[in-house]
GUMIVEX-166202 format. One record per residue: residue in one letter; x, y, z of N, C-alpha, C in turn. Coordinates in nm, 3 decimals. Example, Ala and Ser with C-alpha at 12.3 -4.5 7.8 and 13.67 -1.06 7.14 Angstrom:
// GUMIVEX-166202
+------+---------+---------+---------+---------+---------+---------+---------+---------+---------+
| type |      nX |      nY |      nZ |     caX |     caY |     caZ |      cX |      cY |      cZ |
+------+---------+---------+---------+---------+---------+---------+---------+---------+---------+
|    A |   1.319 |  -0.569 |   0.780 |   1.230 |  -0.450 |   0.780 |   1.320 |  -0.330 |   0.780 |
|    S |   1.285 |  -0.225 |   0.708 |   1.367 |  -0.106 |   0.714 |   1.290 |   0.003 |   0.787 |
+------+---------+---------+---------+---------+---------+---------+---------+---------+---------+
This chain:
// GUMIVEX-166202
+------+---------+---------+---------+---------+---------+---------+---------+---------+---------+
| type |      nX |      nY |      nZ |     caX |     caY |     caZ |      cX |      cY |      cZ |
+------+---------+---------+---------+---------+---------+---------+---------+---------+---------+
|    X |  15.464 |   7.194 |  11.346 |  15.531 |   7.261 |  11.236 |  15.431 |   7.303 |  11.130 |
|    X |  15.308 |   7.243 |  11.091 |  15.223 |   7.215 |  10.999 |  15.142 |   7.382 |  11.071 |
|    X |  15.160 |   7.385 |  11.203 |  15.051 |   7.538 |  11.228 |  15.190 |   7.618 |  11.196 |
|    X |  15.287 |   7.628 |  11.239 |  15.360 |   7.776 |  11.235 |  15.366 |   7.773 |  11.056 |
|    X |  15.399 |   7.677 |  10.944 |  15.471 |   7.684 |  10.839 |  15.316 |   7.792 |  10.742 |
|    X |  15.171 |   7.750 |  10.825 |  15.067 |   7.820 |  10.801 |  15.046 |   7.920 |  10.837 |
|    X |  15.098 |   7.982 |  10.944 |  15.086 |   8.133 |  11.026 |  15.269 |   8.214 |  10.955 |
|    X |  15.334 |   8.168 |  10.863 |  15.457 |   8.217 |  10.821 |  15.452 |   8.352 |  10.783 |
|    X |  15.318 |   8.350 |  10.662 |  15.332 |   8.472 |  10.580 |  15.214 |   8.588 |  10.711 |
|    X |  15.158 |   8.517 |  10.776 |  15.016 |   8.655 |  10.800 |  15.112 |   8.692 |  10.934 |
|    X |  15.145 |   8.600 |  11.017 |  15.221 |   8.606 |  11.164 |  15.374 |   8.506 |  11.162 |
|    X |  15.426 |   8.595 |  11.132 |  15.578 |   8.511 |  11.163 |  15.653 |   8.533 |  11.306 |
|    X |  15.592 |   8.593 |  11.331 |  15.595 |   8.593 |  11.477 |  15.554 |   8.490 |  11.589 |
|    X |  15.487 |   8.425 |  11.567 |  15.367 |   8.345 |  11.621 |  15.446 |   8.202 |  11.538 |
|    X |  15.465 |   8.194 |  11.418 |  15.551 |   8.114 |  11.369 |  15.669 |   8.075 |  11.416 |
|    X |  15.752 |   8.175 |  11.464 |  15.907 |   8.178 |  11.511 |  15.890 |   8.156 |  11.664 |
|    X |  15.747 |   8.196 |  11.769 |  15.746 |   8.137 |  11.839 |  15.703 |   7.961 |  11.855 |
|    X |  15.643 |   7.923 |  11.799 |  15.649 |   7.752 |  11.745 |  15.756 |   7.660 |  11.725 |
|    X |  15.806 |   7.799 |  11.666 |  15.902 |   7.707 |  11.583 |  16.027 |   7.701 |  11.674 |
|    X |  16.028 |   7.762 |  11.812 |  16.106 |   7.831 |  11.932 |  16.089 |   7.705 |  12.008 |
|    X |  15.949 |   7.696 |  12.028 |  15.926 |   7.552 |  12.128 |  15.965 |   7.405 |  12.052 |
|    X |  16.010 |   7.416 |  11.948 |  16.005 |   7.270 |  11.920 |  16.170 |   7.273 |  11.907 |
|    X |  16.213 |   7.147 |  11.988 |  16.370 |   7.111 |  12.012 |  16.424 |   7.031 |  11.928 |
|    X |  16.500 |   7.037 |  11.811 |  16.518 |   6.963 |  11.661 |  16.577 |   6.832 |  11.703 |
|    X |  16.687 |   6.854 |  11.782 |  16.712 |   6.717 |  11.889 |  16.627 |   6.616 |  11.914 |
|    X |  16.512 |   6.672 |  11.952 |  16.416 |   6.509 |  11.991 |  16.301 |   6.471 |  11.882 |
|    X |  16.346 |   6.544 |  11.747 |  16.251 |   6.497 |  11.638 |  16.315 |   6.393 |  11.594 |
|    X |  16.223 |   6.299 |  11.591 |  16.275 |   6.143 |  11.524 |  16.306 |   6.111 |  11.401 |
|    X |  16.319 |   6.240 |  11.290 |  16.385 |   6.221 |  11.174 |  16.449 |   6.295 |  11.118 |
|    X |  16.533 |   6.253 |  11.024 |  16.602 |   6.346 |  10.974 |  16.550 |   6.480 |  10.896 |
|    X |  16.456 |   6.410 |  10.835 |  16.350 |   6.479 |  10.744 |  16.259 |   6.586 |  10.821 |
|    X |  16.244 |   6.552 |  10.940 |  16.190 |   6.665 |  11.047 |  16.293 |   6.759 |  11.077 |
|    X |  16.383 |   6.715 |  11.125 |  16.470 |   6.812 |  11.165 |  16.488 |   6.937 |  11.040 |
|    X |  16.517 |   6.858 |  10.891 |  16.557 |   6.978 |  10.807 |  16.394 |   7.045 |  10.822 |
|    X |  16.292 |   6.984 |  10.813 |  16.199 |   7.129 |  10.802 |  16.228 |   7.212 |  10.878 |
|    X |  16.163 |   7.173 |  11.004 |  16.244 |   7.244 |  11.148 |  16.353 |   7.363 |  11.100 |
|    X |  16.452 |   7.333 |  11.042 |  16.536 |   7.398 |  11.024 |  16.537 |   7.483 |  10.917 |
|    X |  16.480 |   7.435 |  10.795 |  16.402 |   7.548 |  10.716 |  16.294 |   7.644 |  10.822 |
|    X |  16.201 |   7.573 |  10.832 |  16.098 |   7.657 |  10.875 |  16.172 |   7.770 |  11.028 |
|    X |  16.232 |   7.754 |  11.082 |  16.278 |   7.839 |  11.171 |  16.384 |   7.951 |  11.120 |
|    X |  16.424 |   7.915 |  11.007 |  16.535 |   8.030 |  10.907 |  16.421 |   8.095 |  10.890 |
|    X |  16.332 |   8.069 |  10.816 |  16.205 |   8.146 |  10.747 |  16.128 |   8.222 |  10.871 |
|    X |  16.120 |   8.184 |  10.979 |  16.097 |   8.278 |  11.081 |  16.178 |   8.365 |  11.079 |
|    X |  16.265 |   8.327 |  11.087 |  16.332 |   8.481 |  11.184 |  16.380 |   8.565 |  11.093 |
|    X |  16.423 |   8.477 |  10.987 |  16.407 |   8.622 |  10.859 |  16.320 |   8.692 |  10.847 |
|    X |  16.193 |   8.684 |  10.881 |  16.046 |   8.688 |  10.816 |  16.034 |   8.825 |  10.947 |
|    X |  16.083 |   8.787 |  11.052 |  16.107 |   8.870 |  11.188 |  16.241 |   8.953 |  11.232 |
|    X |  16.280 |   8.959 |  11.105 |  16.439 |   8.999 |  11.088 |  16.505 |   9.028 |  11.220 |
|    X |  16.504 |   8.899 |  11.197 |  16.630 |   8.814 |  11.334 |  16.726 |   8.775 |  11.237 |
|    X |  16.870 |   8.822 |  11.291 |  16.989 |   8.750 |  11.269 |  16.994 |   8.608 |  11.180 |
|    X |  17.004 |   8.598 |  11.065 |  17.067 |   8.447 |  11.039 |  17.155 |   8.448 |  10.983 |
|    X |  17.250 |   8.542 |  10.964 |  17.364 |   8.509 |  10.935 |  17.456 |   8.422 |  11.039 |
|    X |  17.505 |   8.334 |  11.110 |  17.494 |   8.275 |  11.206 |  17.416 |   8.097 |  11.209 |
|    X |  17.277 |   8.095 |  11.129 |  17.240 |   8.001 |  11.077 |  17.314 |   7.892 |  11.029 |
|    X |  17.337 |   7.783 |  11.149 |  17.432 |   7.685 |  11.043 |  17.321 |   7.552 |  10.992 |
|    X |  17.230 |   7.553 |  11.053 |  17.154 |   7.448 |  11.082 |  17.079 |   7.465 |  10.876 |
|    X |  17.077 |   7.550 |  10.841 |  16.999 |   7.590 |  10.689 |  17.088 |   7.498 |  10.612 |
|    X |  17.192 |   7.498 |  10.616 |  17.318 |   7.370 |  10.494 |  17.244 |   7.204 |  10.533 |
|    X |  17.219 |   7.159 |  10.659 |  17.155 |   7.019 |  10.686 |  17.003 |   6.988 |  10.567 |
|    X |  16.972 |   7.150 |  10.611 |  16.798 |   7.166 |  10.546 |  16.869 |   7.166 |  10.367 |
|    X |  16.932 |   7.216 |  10.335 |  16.936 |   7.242 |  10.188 |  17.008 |   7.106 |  10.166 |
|    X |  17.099 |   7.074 |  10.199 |  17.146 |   6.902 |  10.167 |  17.057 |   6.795 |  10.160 |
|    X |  16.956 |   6.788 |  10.277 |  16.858 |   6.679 |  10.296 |  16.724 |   6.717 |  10.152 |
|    X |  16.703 |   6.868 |  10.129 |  16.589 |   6.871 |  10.033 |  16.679 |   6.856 |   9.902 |
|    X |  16.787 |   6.829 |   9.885 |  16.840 |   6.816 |   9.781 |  16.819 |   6.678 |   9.723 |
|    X |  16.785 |   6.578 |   9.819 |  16.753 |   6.435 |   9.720 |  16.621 |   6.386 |   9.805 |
|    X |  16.529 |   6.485 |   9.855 |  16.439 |   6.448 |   9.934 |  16.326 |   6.538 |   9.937 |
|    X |  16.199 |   6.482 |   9.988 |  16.122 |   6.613 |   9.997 |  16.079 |   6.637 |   9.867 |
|    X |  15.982 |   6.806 |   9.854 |  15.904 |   6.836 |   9.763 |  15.957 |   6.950 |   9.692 |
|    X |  15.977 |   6.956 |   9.596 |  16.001 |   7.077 |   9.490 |  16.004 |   7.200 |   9.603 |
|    X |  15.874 |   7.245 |   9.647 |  15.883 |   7.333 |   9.694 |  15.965 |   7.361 |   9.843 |
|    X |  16.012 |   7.283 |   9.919 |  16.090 |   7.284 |  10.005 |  16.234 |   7.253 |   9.952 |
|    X |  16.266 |   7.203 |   9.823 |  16.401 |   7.225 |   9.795 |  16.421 |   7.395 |   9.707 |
|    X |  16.349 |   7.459 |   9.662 |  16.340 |   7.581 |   9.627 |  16.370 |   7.630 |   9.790 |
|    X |  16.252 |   7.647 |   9.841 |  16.278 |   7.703 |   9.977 |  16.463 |   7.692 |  10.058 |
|    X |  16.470 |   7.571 |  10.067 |  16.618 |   7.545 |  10.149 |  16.707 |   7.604 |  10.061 |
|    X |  16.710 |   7.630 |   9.943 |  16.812 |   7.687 |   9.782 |  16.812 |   7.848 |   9.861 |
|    X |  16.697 |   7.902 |   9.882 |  16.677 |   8.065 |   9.867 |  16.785 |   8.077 |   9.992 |
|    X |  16.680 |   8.056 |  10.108 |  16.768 |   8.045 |  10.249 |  16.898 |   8.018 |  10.258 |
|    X |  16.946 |   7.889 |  10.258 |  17.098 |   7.932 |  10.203 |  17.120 |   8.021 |  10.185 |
|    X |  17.089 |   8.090 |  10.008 |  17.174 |   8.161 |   9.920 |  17.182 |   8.328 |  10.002 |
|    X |  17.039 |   8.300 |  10.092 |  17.013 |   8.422 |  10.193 |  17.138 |   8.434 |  10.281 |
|    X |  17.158 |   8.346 |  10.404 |  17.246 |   8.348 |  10.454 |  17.398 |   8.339 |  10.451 |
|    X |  17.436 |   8.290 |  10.309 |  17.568 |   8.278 |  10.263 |  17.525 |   8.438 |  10.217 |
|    X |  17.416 |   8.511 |  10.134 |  17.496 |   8.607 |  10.085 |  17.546 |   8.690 |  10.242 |
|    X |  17.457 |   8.731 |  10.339 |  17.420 |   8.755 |  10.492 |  17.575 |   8.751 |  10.496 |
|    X |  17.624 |   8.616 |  10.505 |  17.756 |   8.622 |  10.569 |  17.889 |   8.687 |  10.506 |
|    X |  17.816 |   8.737 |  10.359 |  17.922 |   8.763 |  10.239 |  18.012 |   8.677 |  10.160 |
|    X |  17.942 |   8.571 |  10.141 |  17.998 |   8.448 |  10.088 |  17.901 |   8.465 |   9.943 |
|    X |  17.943 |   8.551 |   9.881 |  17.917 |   8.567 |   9.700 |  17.852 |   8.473 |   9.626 |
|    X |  17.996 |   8.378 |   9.624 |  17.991 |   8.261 |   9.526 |  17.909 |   8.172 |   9.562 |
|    X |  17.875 |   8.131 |   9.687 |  17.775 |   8.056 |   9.760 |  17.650 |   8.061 |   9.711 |
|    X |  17.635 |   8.210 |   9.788 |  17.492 |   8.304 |   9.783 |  17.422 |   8.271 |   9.618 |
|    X |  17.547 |   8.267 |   9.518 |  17.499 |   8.307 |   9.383 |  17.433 |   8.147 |   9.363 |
|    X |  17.570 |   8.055 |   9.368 |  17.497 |   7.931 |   9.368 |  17.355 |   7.853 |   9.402 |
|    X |  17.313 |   7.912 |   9.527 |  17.224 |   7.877 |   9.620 |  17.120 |   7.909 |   9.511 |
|    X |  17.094 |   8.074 |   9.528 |  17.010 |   8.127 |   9.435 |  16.970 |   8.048 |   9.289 |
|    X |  17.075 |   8.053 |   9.245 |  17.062 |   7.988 |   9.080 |  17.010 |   7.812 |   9.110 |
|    X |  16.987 |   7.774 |   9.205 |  16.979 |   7.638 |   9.234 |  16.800 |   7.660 |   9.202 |
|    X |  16.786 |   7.770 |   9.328 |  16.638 |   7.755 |   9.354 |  16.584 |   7.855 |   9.220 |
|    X |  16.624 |   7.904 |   9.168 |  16.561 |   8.020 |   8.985 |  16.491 |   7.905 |   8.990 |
|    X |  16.507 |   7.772 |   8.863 |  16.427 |   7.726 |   8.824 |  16.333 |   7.622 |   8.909 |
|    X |  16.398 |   7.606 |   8.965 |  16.277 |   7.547 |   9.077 |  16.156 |   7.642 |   9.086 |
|    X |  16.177 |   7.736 |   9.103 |  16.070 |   7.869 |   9.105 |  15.975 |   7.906 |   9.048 |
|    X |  16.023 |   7.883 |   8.901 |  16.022 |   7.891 |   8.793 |  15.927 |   7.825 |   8.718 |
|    X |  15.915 |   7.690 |   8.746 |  15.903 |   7.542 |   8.753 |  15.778 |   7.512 |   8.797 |
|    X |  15.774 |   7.573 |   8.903 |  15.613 |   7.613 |   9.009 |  15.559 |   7.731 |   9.032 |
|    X |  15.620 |   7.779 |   8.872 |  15.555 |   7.927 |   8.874 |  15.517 |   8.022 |   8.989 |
|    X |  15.618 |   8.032 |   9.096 |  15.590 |   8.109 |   9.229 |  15.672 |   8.210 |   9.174 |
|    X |  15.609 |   8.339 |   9.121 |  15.665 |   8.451 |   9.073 |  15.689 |   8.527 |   9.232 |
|    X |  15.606 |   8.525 |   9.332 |  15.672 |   8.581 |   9.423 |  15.796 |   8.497 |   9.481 |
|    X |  15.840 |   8.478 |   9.471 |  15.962 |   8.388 |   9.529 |  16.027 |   8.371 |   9.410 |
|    X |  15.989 |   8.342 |   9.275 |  16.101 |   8.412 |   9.142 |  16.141 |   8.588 |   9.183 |
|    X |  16.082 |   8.656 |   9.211 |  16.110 |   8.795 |   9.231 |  16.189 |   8.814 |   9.361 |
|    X |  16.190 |   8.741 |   9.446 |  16.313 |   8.767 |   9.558 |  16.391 |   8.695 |   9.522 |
|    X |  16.417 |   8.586 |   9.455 |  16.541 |   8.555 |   9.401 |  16.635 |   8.611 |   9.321 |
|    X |  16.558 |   8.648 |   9.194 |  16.615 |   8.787 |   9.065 |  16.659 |   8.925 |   9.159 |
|    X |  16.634 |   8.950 |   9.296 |  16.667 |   9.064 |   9.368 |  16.731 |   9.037 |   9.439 |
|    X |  16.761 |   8.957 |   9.471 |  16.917 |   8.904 |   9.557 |  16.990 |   8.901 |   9.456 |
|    X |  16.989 |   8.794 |   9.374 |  17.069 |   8.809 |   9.233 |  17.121 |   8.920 |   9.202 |
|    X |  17.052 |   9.033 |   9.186 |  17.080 |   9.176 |   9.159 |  17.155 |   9.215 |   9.271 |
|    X |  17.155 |   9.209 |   9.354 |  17.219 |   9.280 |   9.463 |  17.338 |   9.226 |   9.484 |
|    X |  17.368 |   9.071 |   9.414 |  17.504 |   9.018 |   9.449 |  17.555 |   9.094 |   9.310 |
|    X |  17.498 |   9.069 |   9.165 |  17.617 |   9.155 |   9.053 |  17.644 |   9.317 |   9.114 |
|    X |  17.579 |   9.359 |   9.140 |  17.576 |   9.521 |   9.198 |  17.685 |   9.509 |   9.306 |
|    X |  17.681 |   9.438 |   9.370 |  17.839 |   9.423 |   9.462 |  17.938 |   9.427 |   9.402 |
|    X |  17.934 |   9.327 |   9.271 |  18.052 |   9.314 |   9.243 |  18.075 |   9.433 |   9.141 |
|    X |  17.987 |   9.518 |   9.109 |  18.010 |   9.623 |   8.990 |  17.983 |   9.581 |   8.839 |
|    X |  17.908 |   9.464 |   8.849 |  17.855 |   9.463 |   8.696 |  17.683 |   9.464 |   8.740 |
|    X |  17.720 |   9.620 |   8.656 |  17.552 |   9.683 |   8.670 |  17.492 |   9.643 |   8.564 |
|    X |  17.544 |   9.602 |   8.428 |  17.472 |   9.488 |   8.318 |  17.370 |   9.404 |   8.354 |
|    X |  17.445 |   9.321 |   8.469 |  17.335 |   9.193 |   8.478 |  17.259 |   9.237 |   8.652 |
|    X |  17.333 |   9.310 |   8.692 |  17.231 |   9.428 |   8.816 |  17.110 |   9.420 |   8.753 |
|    X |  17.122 |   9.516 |   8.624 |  16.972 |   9.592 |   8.660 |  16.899 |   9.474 |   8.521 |
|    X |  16.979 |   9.382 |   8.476 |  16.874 |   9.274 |   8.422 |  16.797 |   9.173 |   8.558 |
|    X |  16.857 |   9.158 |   8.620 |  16.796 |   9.080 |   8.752 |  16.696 |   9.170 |   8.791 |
|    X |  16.742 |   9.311 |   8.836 |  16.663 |   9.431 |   8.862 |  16.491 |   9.420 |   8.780 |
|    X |  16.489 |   9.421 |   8.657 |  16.382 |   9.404 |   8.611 |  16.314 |   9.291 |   8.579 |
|    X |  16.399 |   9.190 |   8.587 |  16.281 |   9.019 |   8.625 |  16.234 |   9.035 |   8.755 |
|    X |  16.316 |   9.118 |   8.848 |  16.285 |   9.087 |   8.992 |  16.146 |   9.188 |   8.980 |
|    X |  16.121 |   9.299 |   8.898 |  16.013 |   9.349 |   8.886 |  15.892 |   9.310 |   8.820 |
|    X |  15.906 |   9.265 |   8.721 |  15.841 |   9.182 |   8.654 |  15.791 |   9.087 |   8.662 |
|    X |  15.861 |   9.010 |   8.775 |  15.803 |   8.891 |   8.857 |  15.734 |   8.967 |   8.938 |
|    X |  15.766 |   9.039 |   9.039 |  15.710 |   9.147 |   9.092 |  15.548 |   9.158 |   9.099 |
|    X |  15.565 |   9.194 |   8.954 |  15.376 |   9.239 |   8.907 |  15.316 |   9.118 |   8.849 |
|    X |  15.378 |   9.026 |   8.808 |  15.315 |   8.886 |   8.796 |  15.251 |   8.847 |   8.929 |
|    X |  15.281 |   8.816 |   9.046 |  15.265 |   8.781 |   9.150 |  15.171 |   8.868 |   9.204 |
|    X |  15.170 |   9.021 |   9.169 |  15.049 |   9.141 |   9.208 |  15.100 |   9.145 |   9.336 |
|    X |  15.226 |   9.190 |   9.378 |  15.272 |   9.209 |   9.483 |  15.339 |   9.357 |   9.523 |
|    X |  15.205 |   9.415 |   9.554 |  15.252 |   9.604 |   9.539 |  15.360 |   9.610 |   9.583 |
|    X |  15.392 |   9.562 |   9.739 |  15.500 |   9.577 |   9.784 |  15.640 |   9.573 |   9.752 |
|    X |  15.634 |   9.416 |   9.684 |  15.772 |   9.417 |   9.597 |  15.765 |   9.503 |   9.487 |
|    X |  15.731 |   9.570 |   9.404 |  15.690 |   9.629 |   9.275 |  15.792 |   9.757 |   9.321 |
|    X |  15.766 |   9.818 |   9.445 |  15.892 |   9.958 |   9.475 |  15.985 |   9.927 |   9.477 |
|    X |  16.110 |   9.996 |   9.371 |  16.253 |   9.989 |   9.353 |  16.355 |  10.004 |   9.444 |
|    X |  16.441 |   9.987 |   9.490 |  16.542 |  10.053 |   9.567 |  16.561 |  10.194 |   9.475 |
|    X |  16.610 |  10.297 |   9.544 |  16.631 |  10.429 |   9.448 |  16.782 |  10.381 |   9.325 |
|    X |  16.883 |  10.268 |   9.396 |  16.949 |  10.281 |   9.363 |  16.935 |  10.189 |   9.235 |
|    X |  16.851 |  10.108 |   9.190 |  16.781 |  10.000 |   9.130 |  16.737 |  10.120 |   9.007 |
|    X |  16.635 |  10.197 |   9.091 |  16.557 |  10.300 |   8.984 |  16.647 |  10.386 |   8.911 |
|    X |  16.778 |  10.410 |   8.964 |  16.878 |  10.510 |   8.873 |  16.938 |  10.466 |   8.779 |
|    X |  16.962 |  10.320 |   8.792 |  17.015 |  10.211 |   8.712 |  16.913 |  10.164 |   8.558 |
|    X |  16.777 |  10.231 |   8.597 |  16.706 |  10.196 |   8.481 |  16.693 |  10.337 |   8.405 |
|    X |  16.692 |  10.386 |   8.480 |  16.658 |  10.533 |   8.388 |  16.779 |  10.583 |   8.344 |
|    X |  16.894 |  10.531 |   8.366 |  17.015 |  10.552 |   8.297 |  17.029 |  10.471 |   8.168 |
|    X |  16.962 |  10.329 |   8.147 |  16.929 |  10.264 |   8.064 |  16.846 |  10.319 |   7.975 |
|    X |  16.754 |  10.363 |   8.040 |  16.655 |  10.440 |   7.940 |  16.677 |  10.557 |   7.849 |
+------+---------+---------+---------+---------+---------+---------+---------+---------+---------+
């Protein structure tokens, strides 16, 4: 687990195959299993594979909830809030999210504050309050360029109409 959770961000591919061979069943703890089960959500998202479907991520977010390290209970918070939003479960999704903000926050991981504030955004924008849309919208940017992450830094168009209407 210790090589794929290291090959996540450059090869998640190579990750999700690791994380493919190892059978959560014959890990001897509980505490294994939830990584396992984090770390294999984080594959296949990462390889945008299906997790909506993911039931095994609620064991991982329960167990890092009184266990484990800051940063794997942030992690199991996002995932969740990923796959509940995935499944269209709102109130979940929002929860999840707002669990892992300050955790984030906390350990100053502005990249992972900035996909949180953008899920965030994307759940008020569902519901039609573009108020706190395009305030998420611009922490999620702002974290964005804290982190020096060109990639995240580009708007959705529909993100960018929302500010220049503000403006």
């Amino acid at each position: 687990m210790d090589s794929a959770e290291a090959q996540m961000m450059q090869a998640p591919d190579s990750a999700l195959a690791l994380m493919k061979g190892i059978v959560a069943e014959e890990l001897p703890t509980r505490g294994q299993r939830a990584r396992h089960a984090l770390l294999l959500t984080m594959a296949k998202d990462k390889c945008y594979q299906d997790i909506s479907g993911d039931t095994t991520i609620r064991m991982s977010y329960e167990w890092y909830q009184h266990h484990g390290s800051k940063r794997y209970k942030m992690l199991s918070s996002y995932y969740l809030g990923l796959v509940e939003q995935k499944r269209g479960n709102s109130i979940e999704a929002l929860l999840a999210f707002k669990t892992a903000e300050p955790i984030a926050d906390d350990l100053e991981d502005y990249r992972q504050l900035s996909l949180i504030e953008y899920h965030l955004s994307e759940l008020f924008d569902r519901n039609y309050d573009n108020v706190r849309a395009l305030d998420y919208s611009q922490k999620a940017l702002s974290y964005a360029k804290e982190a020096c992450d060109s990639v995240m830094c580009a708007l959705p168009p529909k993100i960018e109409h929302l500010i220049a209407i503000e403006n």
